[in-house]
PAZAPA-4460 file (N, C-alpha, C; in steps of 0.05 Angstrom, whole numbers, plus 32768, in hexadecimal, padded with zeros to 4 digits):
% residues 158
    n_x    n_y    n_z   ca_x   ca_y   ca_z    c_x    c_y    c_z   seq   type   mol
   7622   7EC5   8189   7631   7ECD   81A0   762F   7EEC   81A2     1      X     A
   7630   7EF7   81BB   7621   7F0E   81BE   7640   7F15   81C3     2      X     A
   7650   7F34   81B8   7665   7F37   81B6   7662   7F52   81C5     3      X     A
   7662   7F68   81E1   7668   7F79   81F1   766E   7F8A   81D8     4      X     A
   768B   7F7F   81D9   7696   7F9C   81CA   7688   7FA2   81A4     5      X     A
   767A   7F92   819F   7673   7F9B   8180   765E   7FB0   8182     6      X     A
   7654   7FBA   81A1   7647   7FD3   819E   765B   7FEE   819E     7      X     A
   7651   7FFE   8194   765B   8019   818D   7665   801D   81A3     8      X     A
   7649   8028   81B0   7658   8033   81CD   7670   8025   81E0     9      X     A
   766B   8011   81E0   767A   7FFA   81F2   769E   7FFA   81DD    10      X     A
   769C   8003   81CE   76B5   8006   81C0   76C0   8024   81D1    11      X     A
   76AA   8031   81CE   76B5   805C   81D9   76BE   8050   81FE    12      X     A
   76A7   8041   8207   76B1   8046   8227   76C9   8039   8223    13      X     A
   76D1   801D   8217   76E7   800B   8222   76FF   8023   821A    14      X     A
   76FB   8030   8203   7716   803B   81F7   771A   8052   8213    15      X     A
   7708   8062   8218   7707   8078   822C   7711   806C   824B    16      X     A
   770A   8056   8256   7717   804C   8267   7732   803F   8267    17      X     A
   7739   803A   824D   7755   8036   8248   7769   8055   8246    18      X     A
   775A   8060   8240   7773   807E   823E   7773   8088   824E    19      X     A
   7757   8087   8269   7759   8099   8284   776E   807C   8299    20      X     A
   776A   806F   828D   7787   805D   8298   77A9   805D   8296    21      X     A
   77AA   8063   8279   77C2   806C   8272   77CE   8083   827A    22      X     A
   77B3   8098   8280   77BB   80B3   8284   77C2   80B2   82AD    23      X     A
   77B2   80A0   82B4   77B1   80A1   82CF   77D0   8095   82DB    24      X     A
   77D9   8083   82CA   77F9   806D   82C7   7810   8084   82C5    25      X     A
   7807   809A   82A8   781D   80A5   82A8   7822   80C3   82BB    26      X     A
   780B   80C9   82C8   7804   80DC   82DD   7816   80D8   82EC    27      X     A
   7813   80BA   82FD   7820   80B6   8317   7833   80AD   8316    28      X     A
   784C   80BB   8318   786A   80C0   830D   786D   80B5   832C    29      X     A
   7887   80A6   8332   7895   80A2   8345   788E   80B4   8357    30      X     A
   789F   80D5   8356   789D   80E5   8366   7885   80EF   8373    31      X     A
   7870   80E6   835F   7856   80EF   8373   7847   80DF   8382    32      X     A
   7854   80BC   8377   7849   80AD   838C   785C   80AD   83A7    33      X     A
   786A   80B7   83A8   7883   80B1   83C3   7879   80D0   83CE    34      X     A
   786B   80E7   83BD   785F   80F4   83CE   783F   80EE   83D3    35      X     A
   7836   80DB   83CB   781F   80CD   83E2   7825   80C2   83F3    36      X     A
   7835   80B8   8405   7840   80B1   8412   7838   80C5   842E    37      X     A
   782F   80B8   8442   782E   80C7   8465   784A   80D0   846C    38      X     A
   784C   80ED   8471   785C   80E9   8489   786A   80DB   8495    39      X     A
   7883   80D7   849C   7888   80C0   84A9   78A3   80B4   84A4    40      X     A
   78B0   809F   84B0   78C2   8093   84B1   78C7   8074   84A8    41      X     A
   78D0   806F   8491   78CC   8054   8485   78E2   803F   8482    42      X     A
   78EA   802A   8493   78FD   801C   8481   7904   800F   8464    43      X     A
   791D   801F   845F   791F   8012   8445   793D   7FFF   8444    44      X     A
   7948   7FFF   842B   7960   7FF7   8429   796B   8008   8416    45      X     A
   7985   800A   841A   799B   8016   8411   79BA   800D   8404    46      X     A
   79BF   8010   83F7   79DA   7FFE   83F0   79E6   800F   83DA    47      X     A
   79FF   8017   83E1   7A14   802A   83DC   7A22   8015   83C2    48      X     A
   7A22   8022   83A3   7A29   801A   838E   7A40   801F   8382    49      X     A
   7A52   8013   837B   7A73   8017   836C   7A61   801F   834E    50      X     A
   7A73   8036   834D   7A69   8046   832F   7A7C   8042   8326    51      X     A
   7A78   8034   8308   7A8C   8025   82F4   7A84   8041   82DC    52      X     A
   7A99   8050   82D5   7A98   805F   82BC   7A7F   8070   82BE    53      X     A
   7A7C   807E   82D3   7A5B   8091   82DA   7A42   8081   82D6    54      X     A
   7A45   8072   82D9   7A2F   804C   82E1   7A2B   8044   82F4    55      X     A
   7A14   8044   8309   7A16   8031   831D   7A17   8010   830D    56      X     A
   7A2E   8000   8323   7A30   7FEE   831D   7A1A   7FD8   832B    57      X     A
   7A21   7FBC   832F   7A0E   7FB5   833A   7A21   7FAA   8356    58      X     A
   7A35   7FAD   835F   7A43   7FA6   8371   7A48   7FBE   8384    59      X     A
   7A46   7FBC   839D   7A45   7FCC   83B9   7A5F   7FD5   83B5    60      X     A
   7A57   7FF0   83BB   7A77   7FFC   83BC   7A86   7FF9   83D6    61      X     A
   7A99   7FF8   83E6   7AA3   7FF5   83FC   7A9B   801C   8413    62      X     A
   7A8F   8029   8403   7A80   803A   8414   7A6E   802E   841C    63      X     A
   7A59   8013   8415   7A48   800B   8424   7A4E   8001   8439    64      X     A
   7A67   7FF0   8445   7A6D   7FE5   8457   7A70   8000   846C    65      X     A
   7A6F   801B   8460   7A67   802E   8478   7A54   8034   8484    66      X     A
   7A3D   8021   8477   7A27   8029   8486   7A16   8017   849A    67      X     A
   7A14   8017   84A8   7A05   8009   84C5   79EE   800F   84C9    68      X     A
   79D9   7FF9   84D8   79C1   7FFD   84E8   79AB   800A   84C8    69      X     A
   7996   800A   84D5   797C   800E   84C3   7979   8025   84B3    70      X     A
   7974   8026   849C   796E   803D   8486   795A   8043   847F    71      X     A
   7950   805D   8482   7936   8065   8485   792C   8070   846D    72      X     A
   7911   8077   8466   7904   8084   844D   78FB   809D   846C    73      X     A
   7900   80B6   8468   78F5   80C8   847C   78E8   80D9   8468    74      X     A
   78D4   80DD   8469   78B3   80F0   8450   78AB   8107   8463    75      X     A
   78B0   8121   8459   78A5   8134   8469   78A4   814C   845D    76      X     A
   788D   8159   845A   7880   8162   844C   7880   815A   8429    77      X     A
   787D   813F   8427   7878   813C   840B   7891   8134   8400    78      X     A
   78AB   8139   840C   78C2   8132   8401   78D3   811E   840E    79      X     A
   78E2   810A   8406   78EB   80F4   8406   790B   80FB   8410    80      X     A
   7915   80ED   841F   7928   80F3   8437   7933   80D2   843D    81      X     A
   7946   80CE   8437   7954   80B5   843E   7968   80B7   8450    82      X     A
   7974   80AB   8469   7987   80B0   8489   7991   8091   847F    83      X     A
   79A8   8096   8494   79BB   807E   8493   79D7   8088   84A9    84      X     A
   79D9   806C   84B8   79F9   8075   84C9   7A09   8077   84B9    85      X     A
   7A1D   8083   84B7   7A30   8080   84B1   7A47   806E   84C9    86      X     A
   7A59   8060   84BC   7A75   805E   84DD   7A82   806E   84CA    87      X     A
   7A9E   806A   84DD   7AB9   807F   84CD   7AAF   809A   84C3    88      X     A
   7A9E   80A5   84D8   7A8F   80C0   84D6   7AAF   80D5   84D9    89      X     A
   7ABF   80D3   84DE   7AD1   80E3   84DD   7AE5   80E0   84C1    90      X     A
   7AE3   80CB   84B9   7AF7   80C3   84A5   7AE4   80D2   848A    91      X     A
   7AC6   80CA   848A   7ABC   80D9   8472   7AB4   80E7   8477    92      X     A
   7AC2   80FA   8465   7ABC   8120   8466   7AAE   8129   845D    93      X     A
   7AA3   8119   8447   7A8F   811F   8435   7A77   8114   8424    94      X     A
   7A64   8112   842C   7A51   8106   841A   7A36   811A   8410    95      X     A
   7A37   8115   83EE   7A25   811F   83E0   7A16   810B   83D5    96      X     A
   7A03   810F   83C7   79EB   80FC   83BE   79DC   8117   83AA    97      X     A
   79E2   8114   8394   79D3   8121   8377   79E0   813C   837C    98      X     A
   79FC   813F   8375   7A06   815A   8388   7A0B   816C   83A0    99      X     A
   79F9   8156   83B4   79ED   8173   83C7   79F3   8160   83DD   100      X     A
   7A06   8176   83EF   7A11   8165   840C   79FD   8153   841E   101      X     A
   79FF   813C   8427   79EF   8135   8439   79EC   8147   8457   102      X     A
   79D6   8144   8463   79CE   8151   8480   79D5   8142   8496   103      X     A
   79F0   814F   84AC   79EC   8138   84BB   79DF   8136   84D3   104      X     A
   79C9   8127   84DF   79BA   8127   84ED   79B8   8120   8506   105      X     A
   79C8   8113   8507   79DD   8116   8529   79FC   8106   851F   106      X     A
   7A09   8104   8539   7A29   80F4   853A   7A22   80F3   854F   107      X     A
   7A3D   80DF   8551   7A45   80CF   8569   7A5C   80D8   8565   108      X     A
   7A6A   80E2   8571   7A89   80E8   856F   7A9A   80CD   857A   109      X     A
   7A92   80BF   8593   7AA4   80AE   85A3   7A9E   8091   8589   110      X     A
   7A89   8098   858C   7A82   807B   8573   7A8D   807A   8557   111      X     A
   7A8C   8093   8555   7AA2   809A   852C   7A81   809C   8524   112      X     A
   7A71   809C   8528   7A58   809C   8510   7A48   80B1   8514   113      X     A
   7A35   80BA   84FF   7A2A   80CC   84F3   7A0B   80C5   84E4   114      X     A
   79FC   80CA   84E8   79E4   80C9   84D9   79E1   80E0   84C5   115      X     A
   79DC   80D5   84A8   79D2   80F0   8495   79BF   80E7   8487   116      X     A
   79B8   8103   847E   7998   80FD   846E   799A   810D   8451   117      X     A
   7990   8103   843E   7993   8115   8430   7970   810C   841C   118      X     A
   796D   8125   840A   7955   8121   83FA   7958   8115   83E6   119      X     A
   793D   80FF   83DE   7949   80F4   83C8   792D   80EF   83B2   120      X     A
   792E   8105   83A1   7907   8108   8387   7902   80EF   838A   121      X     A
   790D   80E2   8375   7907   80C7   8370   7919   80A9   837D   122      X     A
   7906   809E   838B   7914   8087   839B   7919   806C   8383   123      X     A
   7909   8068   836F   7907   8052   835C   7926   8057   834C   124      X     A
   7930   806A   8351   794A   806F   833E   7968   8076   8357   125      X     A
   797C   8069   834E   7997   8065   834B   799A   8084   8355   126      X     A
   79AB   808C   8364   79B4   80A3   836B   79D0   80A6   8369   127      X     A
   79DB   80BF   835E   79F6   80C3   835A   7A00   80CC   8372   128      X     A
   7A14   80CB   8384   7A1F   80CC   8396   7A41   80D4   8392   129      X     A
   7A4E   80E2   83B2   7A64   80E0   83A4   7A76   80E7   83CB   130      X     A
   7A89   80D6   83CB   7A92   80D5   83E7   7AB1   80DC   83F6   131      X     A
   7AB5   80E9   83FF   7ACF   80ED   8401   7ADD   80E8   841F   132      X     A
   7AF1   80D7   841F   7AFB   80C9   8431   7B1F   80D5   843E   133      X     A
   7B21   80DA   8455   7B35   80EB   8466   7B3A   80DB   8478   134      X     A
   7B49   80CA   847B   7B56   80B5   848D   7B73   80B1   848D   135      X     A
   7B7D   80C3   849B   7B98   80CC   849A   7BAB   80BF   84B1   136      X     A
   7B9A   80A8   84BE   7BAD   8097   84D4   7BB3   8081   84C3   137      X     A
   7BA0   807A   84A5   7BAE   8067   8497   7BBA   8077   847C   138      X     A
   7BBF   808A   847B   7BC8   809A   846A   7BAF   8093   8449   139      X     A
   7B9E   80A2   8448   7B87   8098   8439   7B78   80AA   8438   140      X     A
   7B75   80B7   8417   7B6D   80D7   841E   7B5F   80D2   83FA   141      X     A
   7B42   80D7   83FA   7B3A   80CA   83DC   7B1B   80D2   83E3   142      X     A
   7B0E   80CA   83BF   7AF6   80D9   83BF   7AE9   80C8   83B9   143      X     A
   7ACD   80C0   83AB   7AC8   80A7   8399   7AA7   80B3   838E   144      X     A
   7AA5   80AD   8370   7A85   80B3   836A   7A7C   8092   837D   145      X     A
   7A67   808E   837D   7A55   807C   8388   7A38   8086   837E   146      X     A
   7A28   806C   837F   7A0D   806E   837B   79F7   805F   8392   147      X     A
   79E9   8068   8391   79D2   8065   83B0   79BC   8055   83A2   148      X     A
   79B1   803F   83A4   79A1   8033   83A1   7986   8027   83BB   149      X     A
   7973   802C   83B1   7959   8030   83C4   794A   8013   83C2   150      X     A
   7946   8007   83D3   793B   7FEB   83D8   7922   7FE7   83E3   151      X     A
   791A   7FD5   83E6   7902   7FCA   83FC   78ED   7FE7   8406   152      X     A
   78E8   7FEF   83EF   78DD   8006   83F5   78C0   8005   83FF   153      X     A
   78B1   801D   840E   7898   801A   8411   7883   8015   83FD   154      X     A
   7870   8000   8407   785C   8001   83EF   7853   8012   83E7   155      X     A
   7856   8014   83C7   7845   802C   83B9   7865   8039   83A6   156      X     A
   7875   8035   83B4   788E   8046   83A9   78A2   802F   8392   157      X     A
   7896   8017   8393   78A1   7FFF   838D   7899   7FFA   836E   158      X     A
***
């Protein structure tokens, strides 16, 4: 039986094509495949997480029931940008995502809603979030950590 690998060389290429593989696996980190990614505007999914003890849990926090209509992956210049309506755009005063305020990108004042965007490195990972709520016709005035979880993502980011 004629055995490939019991030649010398055929031992050096297979090992050499195994480490420019491993090396090529651990190169392409999340963040740099979501910056190969075009330009562009991508549907994803989104779903707002009850943080149990600084944990996303696995149950929707009732900030998700604030969010309406389609959630986008928005990529431009290389960086990763997630939008979403908000309703009760007047009631929440505040939303952050990894510290840093969300952008809001238009409102509707007569409608109560709000579109924001915020940046987000890595889409494959749980985001810490944190929301604060001013609804003073039901007397209801409160903050909440939450976590952001990224779904149905574009191919390549998955």
């Amino acid at each position: 039986m004629n055995n490939t690998l019991s030649n010398p060389m055929s031992k050096v290429v297979a090992l050499f094509v195994a480490v420019v593989m491993l090396m090529a696996t651990l190169l392409i980190s999340p963040d740099k495949a979501a910056a190969a990614l075009p330009d562009g505007q991508y549907p994803i999914g989104v779903t707002i997480l009850k943080d149990v003890n600084g944990q996303p849990s696995t149950e929707p926090s009732m900030t998700n029931s604030y969010i309406v209509g389609p959630k986008f992956l928005n990529v431009r210049n290389g960086k990763n940008y997630v939008s979403f309506t908000f309703t009760q755009s007047k009631q929440i005063t505040h939303f952050k995502v990894n510290g840093v305020d969300s952008t809001v990108v238009s409102q509707d004042l007569a409608a109560n809603t709000r579109v924001i965007e915020f940046e987000v490195p890595n889409l494959t990972q749980t985001s810490s979030a944190w929301i604060s709520i001013n609804w003073p016709e039901i007397n209801y005035v409160n903050s909440y950590n939450v976590w952001v979880k990224y779904d149905n993502l574009p191919v390549g980011l998955n």
